[in-house]
TORMAR-551757 format. One line per 8 residues: number of its first residue (from 1); for each residue x, y, z negated of N, C-alpha, C. Coordinates in steps of 0.2 Angstrom, whole numbers, plus 5000, padded with zeros to 4 digits. Each point is the difference from the previous one (the first is absolute). Layout:
REM TORMAR-551757
NUM = X:Y:Z:X:Y:Z:X:Y:Z; ...
END
This chain:
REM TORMAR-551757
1 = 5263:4855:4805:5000:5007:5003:5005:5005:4997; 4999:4999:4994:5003:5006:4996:5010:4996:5002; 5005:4995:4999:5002:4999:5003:5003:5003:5005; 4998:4997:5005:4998:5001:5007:5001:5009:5002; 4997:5004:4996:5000:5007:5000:5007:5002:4996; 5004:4996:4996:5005:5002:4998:5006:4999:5004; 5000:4994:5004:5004:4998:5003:5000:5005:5006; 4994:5002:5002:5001:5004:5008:5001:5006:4996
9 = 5000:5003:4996:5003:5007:4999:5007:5002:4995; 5003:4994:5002:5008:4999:4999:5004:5001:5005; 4996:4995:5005:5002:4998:5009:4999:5006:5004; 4994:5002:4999:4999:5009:5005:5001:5004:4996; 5005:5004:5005:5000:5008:4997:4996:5006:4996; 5001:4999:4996:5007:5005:4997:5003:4994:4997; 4995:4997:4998:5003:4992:4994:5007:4998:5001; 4999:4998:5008:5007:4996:5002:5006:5007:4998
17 = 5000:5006:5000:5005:5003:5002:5002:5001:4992; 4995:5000:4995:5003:4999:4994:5006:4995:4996; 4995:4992:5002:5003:4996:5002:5008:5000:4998; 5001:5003:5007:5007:5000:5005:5003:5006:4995; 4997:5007:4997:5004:5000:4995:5002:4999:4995; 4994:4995:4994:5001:4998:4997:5006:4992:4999; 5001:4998:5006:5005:4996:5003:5007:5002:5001; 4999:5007:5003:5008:5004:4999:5003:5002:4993
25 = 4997:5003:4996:5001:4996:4992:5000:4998:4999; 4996:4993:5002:5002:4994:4993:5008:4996:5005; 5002:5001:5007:5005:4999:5002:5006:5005:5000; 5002:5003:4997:5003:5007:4999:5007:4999:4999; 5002:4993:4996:5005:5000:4998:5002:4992:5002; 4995:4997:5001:5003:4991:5003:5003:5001:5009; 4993:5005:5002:5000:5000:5007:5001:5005:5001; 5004:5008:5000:4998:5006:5001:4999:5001:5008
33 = 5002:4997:5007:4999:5002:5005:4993:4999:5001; 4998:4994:5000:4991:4997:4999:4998:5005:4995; 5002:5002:4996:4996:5004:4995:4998:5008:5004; 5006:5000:5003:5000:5006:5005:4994:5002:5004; 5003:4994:5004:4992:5000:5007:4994:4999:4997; 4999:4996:4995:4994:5001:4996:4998:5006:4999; 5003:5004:4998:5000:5007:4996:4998:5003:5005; 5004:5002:5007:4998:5003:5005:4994:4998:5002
41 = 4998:4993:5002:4995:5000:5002:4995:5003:4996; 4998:5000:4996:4997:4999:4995:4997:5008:4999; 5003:5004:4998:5001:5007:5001:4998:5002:5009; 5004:4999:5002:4999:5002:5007:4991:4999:5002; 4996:4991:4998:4995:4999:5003:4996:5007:4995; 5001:4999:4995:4993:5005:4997:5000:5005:5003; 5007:5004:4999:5002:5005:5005:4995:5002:5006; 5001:4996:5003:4997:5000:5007:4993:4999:5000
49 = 4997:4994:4995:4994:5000:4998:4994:5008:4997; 5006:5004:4998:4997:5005:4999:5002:5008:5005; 5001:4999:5005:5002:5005:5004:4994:5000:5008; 4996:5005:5001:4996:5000:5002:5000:5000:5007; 5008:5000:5004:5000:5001:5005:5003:4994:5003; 5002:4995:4994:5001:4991:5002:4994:4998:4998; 4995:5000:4997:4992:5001:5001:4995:4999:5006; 5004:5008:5003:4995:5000:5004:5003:4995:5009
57 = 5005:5000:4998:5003:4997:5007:4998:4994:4999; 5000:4993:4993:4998:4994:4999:4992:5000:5001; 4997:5006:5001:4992:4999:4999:4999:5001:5007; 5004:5004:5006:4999:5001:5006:4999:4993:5003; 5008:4997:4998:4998:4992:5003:4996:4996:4998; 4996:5001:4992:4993:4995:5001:4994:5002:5002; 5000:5006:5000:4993:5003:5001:4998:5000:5008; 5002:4995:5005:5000:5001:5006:4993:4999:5004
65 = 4994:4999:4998:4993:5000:5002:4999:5009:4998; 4997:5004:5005:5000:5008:5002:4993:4999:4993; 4999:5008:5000:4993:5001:4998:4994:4999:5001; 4992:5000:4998:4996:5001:5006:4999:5008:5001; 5000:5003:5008:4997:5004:5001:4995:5003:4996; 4998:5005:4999:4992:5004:4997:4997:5000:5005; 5002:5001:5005:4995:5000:5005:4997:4994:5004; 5002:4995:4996:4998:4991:5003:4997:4998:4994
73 = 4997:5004:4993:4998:4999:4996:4993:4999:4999; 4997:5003:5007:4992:4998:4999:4999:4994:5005; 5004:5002:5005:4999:4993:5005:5003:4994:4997; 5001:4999:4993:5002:4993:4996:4995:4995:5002; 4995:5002:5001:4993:4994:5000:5000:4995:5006; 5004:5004:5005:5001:4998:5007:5006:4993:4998; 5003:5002:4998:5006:4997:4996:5001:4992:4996; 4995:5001:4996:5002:4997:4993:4991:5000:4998
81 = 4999:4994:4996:4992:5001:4997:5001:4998:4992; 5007:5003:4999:5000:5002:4990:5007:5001:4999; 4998:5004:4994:5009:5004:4998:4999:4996:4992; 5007:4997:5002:5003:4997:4994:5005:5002:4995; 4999:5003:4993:5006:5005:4997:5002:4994:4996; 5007:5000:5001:5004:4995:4994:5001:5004:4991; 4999:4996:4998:5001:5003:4992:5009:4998:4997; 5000:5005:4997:5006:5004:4999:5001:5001:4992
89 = 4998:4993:4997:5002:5001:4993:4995:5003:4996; 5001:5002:4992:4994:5004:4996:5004:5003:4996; 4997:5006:4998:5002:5003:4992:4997:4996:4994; 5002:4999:4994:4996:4997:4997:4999:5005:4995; 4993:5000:4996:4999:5001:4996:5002:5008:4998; 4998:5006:5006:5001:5004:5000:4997:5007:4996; 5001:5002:4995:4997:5005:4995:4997:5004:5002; 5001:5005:5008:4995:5003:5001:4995:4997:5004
97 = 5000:4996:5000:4994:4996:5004:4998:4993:4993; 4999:5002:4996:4996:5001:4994:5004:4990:4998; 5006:4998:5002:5003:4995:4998:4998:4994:5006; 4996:5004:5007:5000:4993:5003:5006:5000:5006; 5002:4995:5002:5003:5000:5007:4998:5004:5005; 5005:5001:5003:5000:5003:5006:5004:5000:5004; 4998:5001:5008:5005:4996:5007:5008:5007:4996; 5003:4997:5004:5006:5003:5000:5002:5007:5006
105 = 5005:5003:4999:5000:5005:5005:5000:4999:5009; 5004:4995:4998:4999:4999:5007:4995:4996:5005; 4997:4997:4991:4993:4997:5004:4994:5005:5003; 5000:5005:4995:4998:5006:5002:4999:5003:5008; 5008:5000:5002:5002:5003:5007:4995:4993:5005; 5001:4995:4998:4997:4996:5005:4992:5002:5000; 5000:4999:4994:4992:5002:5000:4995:5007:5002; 5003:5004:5000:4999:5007:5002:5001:4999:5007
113 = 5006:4998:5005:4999:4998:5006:4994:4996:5003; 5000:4995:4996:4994:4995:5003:4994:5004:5001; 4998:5002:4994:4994:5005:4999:4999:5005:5006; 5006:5002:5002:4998:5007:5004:4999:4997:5007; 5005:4993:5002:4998:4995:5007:4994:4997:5000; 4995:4998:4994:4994:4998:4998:4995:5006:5003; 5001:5004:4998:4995:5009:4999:5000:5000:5008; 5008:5000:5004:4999:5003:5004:4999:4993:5007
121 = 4998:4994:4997:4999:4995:5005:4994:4996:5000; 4997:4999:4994:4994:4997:4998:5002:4995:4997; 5005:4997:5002:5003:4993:4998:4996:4997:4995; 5001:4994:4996:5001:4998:4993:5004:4997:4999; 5003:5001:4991:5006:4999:4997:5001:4993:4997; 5004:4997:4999:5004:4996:4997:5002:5000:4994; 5001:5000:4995:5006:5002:4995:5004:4994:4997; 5003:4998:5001:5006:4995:4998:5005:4999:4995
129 = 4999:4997:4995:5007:4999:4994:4997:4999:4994; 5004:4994:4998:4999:4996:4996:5001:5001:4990; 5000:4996:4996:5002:5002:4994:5006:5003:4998; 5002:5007:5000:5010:5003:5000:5001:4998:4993; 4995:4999:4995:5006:4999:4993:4995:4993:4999; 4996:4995:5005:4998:4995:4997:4993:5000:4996; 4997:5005:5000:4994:5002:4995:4996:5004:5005; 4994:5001:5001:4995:5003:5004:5000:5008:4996
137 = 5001:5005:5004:4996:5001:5005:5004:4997:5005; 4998:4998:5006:5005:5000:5008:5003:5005:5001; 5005:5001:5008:5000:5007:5000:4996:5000:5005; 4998:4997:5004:4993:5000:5003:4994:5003:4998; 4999:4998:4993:4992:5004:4995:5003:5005:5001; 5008:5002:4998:5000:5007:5000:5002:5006:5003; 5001:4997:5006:4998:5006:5006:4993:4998:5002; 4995:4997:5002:4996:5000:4999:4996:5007:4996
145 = 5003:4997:4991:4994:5003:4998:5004:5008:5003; 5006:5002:5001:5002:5007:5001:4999:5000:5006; 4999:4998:5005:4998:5005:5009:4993:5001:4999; 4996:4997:4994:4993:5002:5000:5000:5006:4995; 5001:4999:4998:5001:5007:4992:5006:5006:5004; 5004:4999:5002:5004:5004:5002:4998:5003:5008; 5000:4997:5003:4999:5002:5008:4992:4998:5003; 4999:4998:4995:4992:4998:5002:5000:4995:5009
153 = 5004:4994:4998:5000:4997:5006:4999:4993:4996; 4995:4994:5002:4997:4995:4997:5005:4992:5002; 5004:4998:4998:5001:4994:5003:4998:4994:5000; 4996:4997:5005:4997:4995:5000:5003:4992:5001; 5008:4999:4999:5002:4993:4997:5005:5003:4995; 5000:4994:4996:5006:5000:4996:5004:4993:4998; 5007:5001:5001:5004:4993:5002:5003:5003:4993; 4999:4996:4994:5003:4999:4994:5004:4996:4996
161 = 5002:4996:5005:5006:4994:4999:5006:5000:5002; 4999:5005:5005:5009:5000:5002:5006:5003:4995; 5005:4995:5001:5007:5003:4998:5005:5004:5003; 4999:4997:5009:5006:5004:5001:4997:5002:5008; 5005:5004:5004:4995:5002:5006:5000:4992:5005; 5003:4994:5000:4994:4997:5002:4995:4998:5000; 4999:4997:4993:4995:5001:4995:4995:5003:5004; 5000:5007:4998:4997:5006:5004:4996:4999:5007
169 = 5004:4996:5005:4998:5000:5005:4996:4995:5000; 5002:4993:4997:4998:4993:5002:4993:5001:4995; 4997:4999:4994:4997:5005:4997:4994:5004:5003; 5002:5005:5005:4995:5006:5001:4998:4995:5005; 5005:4996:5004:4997:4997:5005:4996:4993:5002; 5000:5000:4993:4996:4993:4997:4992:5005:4999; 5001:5006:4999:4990:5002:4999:5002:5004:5007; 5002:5003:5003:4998:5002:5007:5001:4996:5005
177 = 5002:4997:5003:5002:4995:5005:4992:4996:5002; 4996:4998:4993:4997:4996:5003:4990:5003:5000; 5003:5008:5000:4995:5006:5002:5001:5002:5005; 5002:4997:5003:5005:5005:5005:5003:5005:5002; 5002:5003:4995:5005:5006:4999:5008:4997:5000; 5001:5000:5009:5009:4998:4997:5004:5006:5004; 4997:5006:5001:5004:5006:5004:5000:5002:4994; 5004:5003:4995:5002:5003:4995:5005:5006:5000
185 = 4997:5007:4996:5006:5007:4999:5002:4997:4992; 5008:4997:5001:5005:5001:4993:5002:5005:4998; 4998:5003:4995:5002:5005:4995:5006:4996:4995; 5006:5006:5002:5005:4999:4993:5007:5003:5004; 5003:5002:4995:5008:5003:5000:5000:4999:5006; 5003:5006:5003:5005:4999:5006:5005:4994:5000; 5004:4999:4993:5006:4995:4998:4998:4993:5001; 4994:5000:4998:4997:4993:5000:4994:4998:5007
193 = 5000:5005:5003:4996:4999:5008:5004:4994:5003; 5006:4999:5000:5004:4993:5004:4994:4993:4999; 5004:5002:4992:4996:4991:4998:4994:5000:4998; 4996:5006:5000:4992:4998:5003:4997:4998:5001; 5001:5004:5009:4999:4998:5006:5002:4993:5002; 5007:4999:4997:5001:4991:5001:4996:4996:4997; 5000:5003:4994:4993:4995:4995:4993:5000:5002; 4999:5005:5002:4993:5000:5003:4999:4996:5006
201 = 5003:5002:5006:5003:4995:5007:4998:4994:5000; 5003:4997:4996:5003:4993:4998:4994:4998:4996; 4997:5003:4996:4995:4997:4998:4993:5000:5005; 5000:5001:5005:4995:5001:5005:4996:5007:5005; 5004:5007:4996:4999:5003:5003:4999:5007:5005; 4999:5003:5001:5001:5005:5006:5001:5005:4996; 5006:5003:5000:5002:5006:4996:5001:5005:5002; 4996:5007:4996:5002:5007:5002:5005:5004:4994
209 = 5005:5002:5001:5005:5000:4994:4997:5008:5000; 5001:5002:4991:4996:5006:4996:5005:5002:4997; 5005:5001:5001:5007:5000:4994:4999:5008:4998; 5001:4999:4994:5001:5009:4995:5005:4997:4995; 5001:5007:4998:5007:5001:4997:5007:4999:5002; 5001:5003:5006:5007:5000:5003:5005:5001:4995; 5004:4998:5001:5006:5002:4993:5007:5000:5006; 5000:4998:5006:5007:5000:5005:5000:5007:5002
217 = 4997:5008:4999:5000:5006:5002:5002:5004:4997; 5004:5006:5003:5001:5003:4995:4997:5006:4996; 5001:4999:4993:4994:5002:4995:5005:5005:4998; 5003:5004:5001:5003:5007:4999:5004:5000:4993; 5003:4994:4999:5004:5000:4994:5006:5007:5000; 5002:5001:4995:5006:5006:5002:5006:4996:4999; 5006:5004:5007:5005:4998:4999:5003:4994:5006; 4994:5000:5004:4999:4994:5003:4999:4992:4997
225 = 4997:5002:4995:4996:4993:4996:5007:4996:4999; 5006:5004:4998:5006:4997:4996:5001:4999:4995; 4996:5003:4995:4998:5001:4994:4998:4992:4995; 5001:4999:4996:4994:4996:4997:4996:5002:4998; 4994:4993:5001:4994:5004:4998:4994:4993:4997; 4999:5003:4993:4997:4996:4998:4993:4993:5002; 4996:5004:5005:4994:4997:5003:5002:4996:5005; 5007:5003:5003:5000:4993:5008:5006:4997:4997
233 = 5000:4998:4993:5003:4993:4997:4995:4994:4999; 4994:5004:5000:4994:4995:5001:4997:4999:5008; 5001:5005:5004:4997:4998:5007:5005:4996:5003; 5007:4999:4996:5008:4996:5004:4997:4994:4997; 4998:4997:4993:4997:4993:4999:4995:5000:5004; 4996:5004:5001:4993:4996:5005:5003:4997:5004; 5003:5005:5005:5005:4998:5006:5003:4993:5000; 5005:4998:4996:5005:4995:4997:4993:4996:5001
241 = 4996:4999:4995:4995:4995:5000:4998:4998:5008; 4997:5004:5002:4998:5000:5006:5003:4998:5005; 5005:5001:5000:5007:4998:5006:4999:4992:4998; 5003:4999:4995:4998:4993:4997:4994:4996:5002; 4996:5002:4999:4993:4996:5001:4999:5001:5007; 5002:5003:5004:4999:4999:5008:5006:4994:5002; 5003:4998:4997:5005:4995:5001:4997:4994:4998; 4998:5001:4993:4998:4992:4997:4994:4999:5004
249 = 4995:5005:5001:4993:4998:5003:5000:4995:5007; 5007:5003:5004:5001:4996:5006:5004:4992:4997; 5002:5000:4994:5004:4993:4999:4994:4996:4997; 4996:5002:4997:4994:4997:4995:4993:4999:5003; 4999:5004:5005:4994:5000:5004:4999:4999:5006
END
């Protein structure tokens, strides 16, 4: 794993574009032309990686399942007979919450949406994801223990073994499937609604897509999001990954 974790974050960006710098200096003088296009690309991808308005146009094209309505939020039950939120990583070991883990922010946003689809449908919840550093708690236990402590909404499964969202699907599908829960609302990123849906699908199910946290709109950067900007260098790796794993998913699965 730990391997495996070093090699994908040389290969995806920002990694790769490092790389391709540190490549244009060590070829500077054998090669200067290839030292060059190194150099260009290399600058150029981070560049871009940090500009919010080659951001928002790469997230347009993967964020293509719409939102749900608010107003189709109570009639969910007509729909679907259980909301399932993906887990989204952990904080570890976080000081103001007295050294224990905790979901991540944007496990957070999943989980806050679920809760309010739960409150306004009756549904019952899911929570899904597996060991993120290898050590218990899940992050499962840990939205869990947070949509009851935070939003006072009770989740009634928990899939604590998955790694990845198919994982997730095949998994959640192994304890609902054979209770007869196979209409399911998927909670997760808008970025990651594609391969979901396909995960879930494929694993046997009837899908109502739940997508939160749009990142393809625009978010009133100044200047016409020209600018660099520090936070959508991490929303442009999500991206990166995510373009990726819609690719591999369909060669692998």
């Amino acid at each position: 794993m730990p391997f495996r974790f070093f090699i994908k974050q040389w290969l995806m960006p920002p990694g790769i574009f490092f790389v391709l710098l540190i490549a244009g200096w060590w070829l500077r003088r054998s090669w200067p032309r290839t030292a060059r296009l190194c150099f260009v690309a290399g600058f150029g991808g981070l560049l871009a990686m940090s500009l919010p308005v080659v951001m928002q146009h790469v997230a347009s094209q993967i964020e293509t399942v719409p939102a749900l309505r608010m107003d189709q939020w109570a009639t969910l039950a007509e729909r679907a007979d259980a909301i399932v939120v993906l887990g989204s990583g952990r904080e570890r070991g976080d000081p103001a919450w007295g050294s224990q883990d905790q979901p991540t922010g944007v496990a957070l946003e999943r989980m806050r949406y679920a809760a309010q689809l739960a409150k306004a449908s009756g549904l019952p919840v899911l929570a899904t994801g597996g060991l993120h550093y290898g050590s218990p708690p899940s992050e499962a236990r840990l939205m869990a223990d947070s949509m009851q402590r935070d939003f006072g909404v009770s989740v009634r499964w928990l899939e604590e073994e998955s790694r990845t969202t198919w994982e997730n699907a095949e998994l959640s599908a192994a304890m609902l499937l054979p209770q007869g829960v196979k209409r399911v609302v998927v909670v997760t990123q808008a970025w990651h609604m594609q391969r979901s849906v396909w995960s879930f699908q494929r694993a046997g199910f009837d899908v109502v897509p739940a997508p939160v946290g749009f990142m393809g709109i625009d978010h009133g950067y100044p200047f016409g999001g020209w600018l660099p900007h520090s936070k959508v260098m991490w929303q442009s790796g999500q991206l990166f990954n995510e373009a990726v794993g819609l690719v591999g998913y369909r060669l692998f699965y």
